[in-house]
mmCIF file as Biopython writes it, N, C-alpha, C and O atoms, coordinates in Angstrom:
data_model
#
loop_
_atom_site.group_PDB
_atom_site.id
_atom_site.type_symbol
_atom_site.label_atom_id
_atom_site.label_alt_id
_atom_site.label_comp_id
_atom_site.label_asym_id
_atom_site.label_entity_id
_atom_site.label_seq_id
_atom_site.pdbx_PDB_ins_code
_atom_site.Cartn_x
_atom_site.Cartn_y
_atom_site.Cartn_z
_atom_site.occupancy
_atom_site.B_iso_or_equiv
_atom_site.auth_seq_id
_atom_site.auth_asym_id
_atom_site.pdbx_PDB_model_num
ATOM 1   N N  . UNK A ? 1  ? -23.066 -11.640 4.740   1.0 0.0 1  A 1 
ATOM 2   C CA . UNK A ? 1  ? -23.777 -11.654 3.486   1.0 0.0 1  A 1 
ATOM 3   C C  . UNK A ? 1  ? -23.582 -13.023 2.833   1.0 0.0 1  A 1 
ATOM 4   O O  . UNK A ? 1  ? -22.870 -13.158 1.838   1.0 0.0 1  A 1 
ATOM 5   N N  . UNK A ? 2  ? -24.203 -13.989 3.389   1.0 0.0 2  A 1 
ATOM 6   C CA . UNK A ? 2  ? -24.483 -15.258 2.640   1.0 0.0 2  A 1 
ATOM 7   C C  . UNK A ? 2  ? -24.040 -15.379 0.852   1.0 0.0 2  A 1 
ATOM 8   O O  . UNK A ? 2  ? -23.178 -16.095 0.341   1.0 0.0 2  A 1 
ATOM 9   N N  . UNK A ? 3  ? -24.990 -14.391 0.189   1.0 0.0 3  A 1 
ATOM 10  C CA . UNK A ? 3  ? -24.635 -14.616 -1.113  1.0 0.0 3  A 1 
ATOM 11  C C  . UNK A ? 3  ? -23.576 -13.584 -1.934  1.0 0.0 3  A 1 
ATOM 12  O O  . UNK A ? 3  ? -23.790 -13.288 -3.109  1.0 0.0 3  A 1 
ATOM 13  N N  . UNK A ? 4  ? -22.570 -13.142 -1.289  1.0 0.0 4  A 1 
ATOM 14  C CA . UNK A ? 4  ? -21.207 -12.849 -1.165  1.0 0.0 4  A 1 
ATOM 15  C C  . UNK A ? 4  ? -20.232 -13.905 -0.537  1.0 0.0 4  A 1 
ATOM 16  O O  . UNK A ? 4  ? -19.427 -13.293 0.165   1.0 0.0 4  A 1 
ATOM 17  N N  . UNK A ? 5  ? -19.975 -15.352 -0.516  1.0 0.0 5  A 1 
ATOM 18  C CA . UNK A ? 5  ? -19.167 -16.018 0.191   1.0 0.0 5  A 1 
ATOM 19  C C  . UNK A ? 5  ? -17.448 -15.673 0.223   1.0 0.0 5  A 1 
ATOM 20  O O  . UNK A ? 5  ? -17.175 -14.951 -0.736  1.0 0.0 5  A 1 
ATOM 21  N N  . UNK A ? 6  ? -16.745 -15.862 0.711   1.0 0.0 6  A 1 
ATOM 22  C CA . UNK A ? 6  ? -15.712 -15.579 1.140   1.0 0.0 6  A 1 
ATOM 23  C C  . UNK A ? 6  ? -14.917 -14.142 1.028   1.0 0.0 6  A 1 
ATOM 24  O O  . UNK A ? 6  ? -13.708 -13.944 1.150   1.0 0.0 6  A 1 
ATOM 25  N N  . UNK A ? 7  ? -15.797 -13.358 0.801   1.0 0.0 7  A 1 
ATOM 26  C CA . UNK A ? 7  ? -15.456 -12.220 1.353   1.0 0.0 7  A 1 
ATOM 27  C C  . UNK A ? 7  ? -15.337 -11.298 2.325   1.0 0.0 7  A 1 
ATOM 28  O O  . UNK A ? 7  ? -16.089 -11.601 3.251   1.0 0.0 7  A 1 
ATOM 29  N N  . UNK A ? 8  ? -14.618 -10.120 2.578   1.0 0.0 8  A 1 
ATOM 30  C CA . UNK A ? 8  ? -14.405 -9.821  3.950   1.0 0.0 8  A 1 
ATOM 31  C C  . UNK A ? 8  ? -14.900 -8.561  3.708   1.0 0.0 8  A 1 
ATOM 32  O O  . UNK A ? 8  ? -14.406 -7.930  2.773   1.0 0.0 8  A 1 
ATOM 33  N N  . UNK A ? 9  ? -15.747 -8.088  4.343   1.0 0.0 9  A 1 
ATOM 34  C CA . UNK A ? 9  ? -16.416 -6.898  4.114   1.0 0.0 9  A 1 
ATOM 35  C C  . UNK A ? 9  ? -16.199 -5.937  5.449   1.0 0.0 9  A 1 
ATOM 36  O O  . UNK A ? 9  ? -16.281 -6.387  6.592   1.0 0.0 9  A 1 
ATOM 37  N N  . UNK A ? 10 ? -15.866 -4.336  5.094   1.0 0.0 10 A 1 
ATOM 38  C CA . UNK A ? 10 ? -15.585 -3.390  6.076   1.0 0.0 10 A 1 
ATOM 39  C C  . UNK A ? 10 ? -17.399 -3.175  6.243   1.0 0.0 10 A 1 
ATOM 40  O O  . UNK A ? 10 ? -18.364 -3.603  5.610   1.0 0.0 10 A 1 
ATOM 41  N N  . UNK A ? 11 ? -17.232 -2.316  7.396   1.0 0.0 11 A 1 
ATOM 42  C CA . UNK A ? 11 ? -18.618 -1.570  7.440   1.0 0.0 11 A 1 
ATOM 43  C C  . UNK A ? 11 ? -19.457 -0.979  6.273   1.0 0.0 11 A 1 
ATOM 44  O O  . UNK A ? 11 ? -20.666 -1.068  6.061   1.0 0.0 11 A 1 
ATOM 45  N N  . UNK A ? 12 ? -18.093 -0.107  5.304   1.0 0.0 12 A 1 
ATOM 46  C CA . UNK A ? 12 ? -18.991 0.203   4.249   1.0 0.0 12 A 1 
ATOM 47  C C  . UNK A ? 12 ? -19.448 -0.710  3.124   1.0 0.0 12 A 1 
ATOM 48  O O  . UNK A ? 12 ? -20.493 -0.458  2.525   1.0 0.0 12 A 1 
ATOM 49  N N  . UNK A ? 13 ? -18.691 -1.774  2.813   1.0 0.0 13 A 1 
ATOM 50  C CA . UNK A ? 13 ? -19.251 -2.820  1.822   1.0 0.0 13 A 1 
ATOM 51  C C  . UNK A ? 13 ? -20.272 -3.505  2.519   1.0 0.0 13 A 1 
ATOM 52  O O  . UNK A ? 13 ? -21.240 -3.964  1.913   1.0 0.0 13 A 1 
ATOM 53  N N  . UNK A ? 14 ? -20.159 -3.594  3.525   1.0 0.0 14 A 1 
ATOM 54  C CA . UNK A ? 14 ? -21.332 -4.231  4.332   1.0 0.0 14 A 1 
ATOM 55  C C  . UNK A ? 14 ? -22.989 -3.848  3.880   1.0 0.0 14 A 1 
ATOM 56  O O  . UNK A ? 14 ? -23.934 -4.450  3.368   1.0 0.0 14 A 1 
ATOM 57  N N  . UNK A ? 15 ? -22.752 -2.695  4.321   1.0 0.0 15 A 1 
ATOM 58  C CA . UNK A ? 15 ? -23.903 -1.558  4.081   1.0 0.0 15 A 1 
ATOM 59  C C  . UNK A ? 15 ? -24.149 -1.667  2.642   1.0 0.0 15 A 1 
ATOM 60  O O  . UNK A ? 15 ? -25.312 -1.929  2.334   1.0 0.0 15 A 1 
ATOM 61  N N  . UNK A ? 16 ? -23.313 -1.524  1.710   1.0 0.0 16 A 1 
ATOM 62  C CA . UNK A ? 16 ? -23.574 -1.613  0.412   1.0 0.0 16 A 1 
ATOM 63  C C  . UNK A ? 16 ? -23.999 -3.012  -0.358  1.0 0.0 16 A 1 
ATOM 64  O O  . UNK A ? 16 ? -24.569 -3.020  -1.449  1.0 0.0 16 A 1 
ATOM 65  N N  . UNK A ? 17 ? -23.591 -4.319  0.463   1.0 0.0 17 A 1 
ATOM 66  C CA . UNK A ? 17 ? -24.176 -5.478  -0.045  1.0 0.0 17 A 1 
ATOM 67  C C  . UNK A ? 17 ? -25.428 -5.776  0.337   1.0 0.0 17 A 1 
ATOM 68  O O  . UNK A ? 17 ? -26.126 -6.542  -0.327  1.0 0.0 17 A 1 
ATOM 69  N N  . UNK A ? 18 ? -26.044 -4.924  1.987   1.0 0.0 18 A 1 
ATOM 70  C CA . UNK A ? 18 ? -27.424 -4.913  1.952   1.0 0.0 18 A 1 
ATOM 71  C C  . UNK A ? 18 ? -28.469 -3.974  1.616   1.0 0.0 18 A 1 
ATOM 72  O O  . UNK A ? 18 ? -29.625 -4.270  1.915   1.0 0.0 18 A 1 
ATOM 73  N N  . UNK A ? 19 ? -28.181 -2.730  0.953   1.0 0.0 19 A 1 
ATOM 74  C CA . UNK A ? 19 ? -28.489 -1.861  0.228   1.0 0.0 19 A 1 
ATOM 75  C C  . UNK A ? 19 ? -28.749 -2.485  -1.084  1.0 0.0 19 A 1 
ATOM 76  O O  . UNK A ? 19 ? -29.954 -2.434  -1.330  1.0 0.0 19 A 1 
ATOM 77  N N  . UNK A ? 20 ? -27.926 -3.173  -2.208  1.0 0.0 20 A 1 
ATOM 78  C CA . UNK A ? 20 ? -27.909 -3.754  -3.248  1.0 0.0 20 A 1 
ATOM 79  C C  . UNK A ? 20 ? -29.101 -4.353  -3.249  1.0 0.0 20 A 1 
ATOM 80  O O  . UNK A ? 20 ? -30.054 -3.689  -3.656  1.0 0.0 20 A 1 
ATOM 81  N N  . UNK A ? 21 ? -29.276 -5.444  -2.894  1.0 0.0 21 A 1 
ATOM 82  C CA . UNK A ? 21 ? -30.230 -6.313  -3.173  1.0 0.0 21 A 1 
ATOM 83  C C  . UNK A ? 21 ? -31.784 -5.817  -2.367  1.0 0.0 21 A 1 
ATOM 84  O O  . UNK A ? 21 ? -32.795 -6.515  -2.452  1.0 0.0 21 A 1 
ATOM 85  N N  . UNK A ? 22 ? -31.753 -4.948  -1.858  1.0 0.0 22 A 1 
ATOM 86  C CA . UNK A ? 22 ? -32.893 -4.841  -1.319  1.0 0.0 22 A 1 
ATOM 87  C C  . UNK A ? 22 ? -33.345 -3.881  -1.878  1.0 0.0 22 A 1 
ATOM 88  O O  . UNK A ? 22 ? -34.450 -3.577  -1.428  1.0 0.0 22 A 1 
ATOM 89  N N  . UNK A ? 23 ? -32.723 -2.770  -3.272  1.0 0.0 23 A 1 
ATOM 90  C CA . UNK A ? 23 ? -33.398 -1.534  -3.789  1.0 0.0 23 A 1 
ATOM 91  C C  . UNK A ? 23 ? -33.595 -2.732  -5.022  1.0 0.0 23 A 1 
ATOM 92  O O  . UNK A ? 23 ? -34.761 -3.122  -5.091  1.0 0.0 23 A 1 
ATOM 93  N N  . UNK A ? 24 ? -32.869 -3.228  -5.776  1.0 0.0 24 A 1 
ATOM 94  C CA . UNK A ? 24 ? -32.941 -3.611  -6.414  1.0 0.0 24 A 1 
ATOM 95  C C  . UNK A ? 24 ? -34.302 -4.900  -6.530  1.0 0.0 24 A 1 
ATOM 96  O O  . UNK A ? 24 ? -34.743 -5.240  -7.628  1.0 0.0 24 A 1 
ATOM 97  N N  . UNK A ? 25 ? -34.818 -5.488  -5.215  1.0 0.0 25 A 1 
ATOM 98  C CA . UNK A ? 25 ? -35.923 -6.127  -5.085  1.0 0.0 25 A 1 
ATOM 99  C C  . UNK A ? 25 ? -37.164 -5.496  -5.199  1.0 0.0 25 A 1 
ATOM 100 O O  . UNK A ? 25 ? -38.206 -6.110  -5.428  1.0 0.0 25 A 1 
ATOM 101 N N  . UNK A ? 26 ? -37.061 -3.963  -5.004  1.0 0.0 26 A 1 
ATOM 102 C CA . UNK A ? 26 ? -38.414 -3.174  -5.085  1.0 0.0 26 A 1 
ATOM 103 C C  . UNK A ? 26 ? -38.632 -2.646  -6.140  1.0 0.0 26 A 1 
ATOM 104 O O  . UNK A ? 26 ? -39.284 -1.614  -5.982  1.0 0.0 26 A 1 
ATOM 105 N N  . UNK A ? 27 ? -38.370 -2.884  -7.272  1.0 0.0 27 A 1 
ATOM 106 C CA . UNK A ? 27 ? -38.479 -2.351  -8.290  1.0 0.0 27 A 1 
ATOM 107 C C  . UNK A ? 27 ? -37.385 -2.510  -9.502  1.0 0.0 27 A 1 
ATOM 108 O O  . UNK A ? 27 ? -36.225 -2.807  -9.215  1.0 0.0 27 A 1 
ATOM 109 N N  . UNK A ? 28 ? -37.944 -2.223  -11.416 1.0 0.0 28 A 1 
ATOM 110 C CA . UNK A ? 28 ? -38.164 -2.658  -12.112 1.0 0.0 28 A 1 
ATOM 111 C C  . UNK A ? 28 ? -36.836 -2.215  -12.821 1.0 0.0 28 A 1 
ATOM 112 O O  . UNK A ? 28 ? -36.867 -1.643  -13.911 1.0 0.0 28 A 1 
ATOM 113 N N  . UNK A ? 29 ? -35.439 -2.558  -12.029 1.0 0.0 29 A 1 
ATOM 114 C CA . UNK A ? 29 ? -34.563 -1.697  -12.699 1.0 0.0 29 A 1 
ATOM 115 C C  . UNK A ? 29 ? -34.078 -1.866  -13.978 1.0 0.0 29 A 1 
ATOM 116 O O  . UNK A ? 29 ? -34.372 -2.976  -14.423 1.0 0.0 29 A 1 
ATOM 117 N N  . UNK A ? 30 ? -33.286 -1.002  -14.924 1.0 0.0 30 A 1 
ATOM 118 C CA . UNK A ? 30 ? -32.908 -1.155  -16.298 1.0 0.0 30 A 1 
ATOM 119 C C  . UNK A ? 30 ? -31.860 -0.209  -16.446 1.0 0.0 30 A 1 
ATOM 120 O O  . UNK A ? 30 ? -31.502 0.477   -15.489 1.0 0.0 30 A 1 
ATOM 121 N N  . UNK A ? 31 ? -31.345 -0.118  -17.555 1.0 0.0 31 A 1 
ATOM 122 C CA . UNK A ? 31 ? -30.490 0.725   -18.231 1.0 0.0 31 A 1 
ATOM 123 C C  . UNK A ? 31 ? -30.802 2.194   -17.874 1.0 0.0 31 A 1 
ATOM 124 O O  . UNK A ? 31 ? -29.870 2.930   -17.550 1.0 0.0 31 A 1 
ATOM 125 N N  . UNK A ? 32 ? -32.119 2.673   -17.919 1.0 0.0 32 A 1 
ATOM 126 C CA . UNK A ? 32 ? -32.641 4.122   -18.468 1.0 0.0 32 A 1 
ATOM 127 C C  . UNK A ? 32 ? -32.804 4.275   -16.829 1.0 0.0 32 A 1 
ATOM 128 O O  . UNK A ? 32 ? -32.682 5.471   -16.566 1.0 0.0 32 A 1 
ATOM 129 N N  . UNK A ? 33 ? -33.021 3.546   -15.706 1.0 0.0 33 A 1 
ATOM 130 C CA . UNK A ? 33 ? -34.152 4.100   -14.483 1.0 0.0 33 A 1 
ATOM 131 C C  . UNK A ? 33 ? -33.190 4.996   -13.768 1.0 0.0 33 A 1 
ATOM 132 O O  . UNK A ? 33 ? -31.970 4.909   -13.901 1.0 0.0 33 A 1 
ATOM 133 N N  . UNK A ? 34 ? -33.888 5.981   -12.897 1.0 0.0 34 A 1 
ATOM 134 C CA . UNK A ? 34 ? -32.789 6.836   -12.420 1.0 0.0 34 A 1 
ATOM 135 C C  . UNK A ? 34 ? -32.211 6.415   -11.337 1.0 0.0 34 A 1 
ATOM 136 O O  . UNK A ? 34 ? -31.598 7.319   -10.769 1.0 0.0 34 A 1 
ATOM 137 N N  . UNK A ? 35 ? -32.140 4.958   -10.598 1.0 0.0 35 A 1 
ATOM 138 C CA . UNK A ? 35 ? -31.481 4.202   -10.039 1.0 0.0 35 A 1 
ATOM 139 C C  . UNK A ? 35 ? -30.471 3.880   -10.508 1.0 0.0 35 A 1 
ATOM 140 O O  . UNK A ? 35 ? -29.651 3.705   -9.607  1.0 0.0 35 A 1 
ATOM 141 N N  . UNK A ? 36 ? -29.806 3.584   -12.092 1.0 0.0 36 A 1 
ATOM 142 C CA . UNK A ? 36 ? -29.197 2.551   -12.586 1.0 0.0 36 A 1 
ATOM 143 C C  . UNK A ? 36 ? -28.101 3.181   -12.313 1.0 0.0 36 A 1 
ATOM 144 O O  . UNK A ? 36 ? -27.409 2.337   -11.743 1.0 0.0 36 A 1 
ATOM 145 N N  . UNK A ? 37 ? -27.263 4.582   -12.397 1.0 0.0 37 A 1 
ATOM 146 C CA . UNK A ? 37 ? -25.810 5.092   -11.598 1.0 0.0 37 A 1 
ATOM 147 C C  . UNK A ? 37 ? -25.488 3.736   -10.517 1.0 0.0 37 A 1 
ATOM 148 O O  . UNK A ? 37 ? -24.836 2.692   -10.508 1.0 0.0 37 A 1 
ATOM 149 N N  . UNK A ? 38 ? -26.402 4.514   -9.645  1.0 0.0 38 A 1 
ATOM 150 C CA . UNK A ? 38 ? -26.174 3.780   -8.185  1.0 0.0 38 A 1 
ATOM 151 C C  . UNK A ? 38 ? -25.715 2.469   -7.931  1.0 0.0 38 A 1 
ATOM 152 O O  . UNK A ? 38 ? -24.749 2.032   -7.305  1.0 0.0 38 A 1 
ATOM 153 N N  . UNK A ? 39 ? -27.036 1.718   -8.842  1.0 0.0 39 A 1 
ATOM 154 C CA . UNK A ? 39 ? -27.025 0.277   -8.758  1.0 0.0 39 A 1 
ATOM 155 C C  . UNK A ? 39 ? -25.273 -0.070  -9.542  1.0 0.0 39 A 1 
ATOM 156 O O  . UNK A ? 39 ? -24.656 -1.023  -9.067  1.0 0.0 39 A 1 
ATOM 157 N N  . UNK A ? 40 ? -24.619 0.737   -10.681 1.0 0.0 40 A 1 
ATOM 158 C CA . UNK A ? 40 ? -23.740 0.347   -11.342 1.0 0.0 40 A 1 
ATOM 159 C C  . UNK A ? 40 ? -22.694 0.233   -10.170 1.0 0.0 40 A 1 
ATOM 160 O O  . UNK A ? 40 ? -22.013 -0.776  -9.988  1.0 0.0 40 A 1 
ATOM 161 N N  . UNK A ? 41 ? -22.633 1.422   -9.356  1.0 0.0 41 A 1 
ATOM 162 C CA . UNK A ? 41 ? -21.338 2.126   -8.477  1.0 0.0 41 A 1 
ATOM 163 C C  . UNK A ? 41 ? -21.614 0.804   -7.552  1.0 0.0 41 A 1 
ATOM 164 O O  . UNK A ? 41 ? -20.904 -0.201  -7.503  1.0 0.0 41 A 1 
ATOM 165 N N  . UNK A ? 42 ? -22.754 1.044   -6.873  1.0 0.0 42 A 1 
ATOM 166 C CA . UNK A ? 42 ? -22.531 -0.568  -5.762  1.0 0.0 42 A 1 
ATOM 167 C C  . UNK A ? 42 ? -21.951 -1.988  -5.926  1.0 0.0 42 A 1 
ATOM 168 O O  . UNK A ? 42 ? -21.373 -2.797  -5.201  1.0 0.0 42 A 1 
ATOM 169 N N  . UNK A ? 43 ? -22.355 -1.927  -7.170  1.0 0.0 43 A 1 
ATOM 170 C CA . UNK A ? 43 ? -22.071 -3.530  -7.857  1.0 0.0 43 A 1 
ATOM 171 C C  . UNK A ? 43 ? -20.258 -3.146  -8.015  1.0 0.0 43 A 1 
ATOM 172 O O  . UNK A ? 43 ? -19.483 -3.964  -7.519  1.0 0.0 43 A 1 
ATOM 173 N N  . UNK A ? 44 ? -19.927 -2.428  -8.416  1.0 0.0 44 A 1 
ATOM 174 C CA . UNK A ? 44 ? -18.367 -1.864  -8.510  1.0 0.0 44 A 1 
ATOM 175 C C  . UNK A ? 44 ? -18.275 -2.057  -7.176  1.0 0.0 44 A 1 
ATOM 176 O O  . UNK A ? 44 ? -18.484 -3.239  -6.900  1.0 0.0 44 A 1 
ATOM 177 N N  . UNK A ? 45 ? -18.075 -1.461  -6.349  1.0 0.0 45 A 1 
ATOM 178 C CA . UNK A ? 45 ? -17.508 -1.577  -4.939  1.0 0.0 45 A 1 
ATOM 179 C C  . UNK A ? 45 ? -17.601 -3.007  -4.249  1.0 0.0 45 A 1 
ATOM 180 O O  . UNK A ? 45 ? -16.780 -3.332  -3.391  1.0 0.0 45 A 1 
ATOM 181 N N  . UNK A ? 46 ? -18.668 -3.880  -4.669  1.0 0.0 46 A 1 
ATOM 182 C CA . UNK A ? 46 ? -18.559 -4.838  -4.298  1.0 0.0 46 A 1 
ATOM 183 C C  . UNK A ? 46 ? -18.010 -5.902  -5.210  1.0 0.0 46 A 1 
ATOM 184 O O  . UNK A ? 46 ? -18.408 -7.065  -5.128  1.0 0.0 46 A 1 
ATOM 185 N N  . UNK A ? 47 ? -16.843 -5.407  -6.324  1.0 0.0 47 A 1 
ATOM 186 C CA . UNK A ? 47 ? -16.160 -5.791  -7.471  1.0 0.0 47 A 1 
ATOM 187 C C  . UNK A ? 47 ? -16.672 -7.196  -8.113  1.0 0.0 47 A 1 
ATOM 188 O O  . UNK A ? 47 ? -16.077 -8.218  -8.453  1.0 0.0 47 A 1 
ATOM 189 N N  . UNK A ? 48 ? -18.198 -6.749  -8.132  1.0 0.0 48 A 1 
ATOM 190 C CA . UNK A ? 48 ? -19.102 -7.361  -9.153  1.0 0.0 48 A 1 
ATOM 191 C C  . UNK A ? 48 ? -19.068 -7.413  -10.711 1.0 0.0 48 A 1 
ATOM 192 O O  . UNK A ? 48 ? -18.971 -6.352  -11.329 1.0 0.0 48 A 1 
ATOM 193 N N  . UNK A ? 49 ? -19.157 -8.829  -11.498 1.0 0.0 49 A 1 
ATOM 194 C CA . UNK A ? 49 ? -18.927 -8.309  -12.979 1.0 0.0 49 A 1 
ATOM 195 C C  . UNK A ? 49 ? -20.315 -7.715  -13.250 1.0 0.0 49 A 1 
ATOM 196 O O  . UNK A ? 49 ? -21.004 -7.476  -12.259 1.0 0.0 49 A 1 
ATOM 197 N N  . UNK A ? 50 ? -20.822 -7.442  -14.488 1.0 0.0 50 A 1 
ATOM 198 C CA . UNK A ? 50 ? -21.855 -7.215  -15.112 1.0 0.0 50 A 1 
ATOM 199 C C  . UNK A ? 50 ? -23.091 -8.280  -15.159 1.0 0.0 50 A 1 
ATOM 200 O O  . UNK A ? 50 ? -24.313 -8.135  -15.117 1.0 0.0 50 A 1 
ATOM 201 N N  . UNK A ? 51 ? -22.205 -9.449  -15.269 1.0 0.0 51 A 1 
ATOM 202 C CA . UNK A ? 51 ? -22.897 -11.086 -15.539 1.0 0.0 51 A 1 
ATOM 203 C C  . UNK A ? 51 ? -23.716 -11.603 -13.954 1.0 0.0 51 A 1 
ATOM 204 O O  . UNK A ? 51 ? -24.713 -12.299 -13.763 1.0 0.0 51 A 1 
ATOM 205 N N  . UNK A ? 52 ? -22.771 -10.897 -12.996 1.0 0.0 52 A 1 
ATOM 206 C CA . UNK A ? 52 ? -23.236 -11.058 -11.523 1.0 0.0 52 A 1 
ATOM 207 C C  . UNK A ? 52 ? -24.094 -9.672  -11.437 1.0 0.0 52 A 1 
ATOM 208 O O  . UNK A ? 52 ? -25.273 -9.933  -11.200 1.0 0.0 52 A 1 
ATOM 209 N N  . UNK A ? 53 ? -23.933 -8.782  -11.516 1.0 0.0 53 A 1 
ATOM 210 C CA . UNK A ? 53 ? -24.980 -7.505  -11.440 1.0 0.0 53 A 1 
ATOM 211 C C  . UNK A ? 53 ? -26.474 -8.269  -12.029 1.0 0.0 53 A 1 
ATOM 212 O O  . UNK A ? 53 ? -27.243 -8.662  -11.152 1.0 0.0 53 A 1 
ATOM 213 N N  . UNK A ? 54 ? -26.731 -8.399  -12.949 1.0 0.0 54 A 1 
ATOM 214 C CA . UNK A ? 54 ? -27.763 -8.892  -13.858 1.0 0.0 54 A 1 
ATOM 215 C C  . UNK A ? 54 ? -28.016 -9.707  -13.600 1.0 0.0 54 A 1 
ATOM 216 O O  . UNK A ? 54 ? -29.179 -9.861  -13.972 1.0 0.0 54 A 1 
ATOM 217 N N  . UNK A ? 55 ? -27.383 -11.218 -12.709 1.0 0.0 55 A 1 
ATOM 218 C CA . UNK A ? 55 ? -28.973 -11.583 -11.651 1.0 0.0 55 A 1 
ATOM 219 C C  . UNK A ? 55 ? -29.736 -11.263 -10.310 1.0 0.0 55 A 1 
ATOM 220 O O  . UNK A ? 55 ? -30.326 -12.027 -9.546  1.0 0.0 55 A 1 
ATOM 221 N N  . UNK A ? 56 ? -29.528 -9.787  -10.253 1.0 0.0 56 A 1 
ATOM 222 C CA . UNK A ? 56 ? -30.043 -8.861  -9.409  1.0 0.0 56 A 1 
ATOM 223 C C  . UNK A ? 56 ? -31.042 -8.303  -10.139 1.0 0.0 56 A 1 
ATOM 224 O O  . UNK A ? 56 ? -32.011 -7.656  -9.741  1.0 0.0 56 A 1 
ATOM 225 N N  . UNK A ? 57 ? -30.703 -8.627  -11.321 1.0 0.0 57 A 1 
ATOM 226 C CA . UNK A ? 57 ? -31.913 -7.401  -12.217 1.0 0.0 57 A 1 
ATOM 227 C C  . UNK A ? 57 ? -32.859 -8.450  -12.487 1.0 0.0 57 A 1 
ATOM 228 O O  . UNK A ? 57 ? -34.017 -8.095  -12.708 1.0 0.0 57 A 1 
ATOM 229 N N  . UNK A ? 58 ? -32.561 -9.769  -12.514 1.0 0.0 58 A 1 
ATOM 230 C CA . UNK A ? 58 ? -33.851 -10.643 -13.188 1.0 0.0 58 A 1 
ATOM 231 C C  . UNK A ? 58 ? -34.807 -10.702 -12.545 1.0 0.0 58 A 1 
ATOM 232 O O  . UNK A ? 58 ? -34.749 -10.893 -11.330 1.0 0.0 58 A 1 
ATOM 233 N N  . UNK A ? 59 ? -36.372 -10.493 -13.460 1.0 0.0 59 A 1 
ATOM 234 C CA . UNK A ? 59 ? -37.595 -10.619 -13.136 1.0 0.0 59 A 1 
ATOM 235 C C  . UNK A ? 59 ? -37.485 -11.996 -12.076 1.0 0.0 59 A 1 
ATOM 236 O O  . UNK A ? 59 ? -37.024 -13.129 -12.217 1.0 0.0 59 A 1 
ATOM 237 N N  . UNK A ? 60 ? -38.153 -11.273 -10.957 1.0 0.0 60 A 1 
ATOM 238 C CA . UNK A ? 60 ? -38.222 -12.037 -9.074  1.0 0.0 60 A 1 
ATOM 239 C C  . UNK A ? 60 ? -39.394 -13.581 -9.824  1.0 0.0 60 A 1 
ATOM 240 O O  . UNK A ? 60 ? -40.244 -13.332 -10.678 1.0 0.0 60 A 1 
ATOM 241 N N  . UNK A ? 61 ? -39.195 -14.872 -9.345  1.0 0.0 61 A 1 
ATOM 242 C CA . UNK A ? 61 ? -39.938 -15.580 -9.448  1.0 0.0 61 A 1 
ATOM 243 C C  . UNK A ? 61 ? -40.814 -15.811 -7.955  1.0 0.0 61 A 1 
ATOM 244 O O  . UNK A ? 61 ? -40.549 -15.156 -6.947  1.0 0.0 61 A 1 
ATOM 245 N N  . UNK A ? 62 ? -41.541 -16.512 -7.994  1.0 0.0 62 A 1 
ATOM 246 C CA . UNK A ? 62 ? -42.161 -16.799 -6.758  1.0 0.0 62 A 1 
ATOM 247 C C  . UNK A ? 62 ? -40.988 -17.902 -6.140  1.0 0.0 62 A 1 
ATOM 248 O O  . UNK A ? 62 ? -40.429 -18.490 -7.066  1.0 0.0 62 A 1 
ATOM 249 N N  . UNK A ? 63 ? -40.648 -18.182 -5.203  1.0 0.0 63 A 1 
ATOM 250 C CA . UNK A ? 63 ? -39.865 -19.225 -4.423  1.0 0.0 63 A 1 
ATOM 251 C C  . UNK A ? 63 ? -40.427 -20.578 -4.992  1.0 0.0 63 A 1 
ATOM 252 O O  . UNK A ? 63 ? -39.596 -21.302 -5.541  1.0 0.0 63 A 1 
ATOM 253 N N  . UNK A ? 64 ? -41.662 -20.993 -4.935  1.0 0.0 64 A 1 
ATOM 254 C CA . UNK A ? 64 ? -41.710 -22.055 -5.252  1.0 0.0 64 A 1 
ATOM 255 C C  . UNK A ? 64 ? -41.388 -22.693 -6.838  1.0 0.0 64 A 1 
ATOM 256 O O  . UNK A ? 64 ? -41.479 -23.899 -7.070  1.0 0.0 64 A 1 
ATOM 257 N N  . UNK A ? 65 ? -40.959 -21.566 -7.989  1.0 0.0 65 A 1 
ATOM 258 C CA . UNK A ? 65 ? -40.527 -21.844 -9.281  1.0 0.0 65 A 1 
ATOM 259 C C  . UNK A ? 65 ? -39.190 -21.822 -9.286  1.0 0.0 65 A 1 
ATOM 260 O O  . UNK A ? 65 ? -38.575 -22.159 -10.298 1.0 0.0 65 A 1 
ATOM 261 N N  . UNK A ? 66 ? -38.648 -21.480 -8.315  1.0 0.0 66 A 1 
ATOM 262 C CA . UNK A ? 66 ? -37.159 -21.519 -8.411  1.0 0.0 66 A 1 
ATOM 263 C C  . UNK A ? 66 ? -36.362 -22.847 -7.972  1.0 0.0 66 A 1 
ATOM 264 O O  . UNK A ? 66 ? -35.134 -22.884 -8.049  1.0 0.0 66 A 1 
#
């Protein structure tokens, strides 16, 4: 997981760092959506702060604005 660097991940964080970013790319998550448990618990296991959770949540730009 590239944008996890120096961490050592078992099978299950594994699974859970490419789970993360890829539910979280399909859609419009927030506080209220009935995703947001999930998304909280993953970001925990992968002992994410809040400040790192939330640029998972920011509105996707096109590649070339970034």
């Amino acid at each position: 997981m590239t944008w996890l660097p120096g961490q050592t991940l078992d099978r299950n964080t594994a699974i859970t760092a490419m789970t993360l970013p890829d539910t979280t790319a399909e859609c419009d998550l927030h506080e209220g959506h009935r995703l947001w448990p999930f998304v909280q618990g993953w970001g925990a296991e992968l002992g994410l702060t809040a400040e790192a959770l939330g640029q998972f949540l920011e509105p996707k730009r096109p590649r070339d604005q970034r």
